[in-house]
NUDREN-420455 format. One line per 5 residues: number of its first residue (from 1); their letters; for each residue x, y, z of C-alpha. Coordinates in Angstrom, 2 decimals. Example, Ala and Ser with C-alpha at 12.3 -4.5 7.8 and 13.67 -1.06 7.14 Angstrom:
NUDREN-420455
1) AS) 12.30 -4.50 7.80  13.67 -1.06 7.14
***
This chain:
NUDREN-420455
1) XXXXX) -103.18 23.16 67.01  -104.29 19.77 67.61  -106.95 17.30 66.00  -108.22 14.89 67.34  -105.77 12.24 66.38
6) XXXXX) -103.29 13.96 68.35  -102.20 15.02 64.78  -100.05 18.85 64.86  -100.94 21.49 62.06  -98.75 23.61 60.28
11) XXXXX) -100.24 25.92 57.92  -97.57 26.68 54.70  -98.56 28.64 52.07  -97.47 27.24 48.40  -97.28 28.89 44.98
16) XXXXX) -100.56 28.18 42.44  -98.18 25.86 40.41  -97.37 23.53 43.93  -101.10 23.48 44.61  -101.98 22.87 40.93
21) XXXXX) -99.29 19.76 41.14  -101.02 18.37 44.24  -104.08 18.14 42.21  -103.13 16.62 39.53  -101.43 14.06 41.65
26) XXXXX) -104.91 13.88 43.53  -106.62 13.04 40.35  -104.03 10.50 39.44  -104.30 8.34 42.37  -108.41 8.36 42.20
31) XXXXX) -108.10 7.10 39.26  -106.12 4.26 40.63  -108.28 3.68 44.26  -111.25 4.79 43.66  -111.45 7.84 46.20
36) XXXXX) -109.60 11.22 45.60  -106.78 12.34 48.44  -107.06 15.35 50.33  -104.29 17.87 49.78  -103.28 16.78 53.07
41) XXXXX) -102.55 13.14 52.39  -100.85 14.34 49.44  -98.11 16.63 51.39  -97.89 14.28 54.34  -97.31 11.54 51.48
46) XXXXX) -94.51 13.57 49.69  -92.79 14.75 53.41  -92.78 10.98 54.30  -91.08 10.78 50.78  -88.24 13.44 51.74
51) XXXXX) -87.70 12.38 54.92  -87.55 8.98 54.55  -90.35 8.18 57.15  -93.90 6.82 56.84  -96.18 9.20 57.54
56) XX) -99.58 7.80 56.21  -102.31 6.76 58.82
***
């Protein structure tokens, strides 16, 4: 599927601790910018991370 941004999904199911972990990590950077991440920002964040590519808007 495509958004508007030309942006592809891919819908992966994770375990409750994963999801639980991209909380946290949500909360943590709030607390830093002032607005809370979407889960989405946070795995697109972490995939940049692993592949060694930049893949924040």
């Amino acid at each position: 599927m495509t958004t508007n941004t030309g942006n592809k999904q891919l819908a992966v199911r994770l375990e409750k601790e994963v999801l639980v972990a991209i909380d946290k990590k949500r909360m943590e950077i709030a607390q830093v910018e002032g607005i809370i991440p979407t889960r989405s920002d946070i795995v697109r964040a972490a995939l940049g991370s692993y592949l060694g590519i930049n893949m924040i808007n």
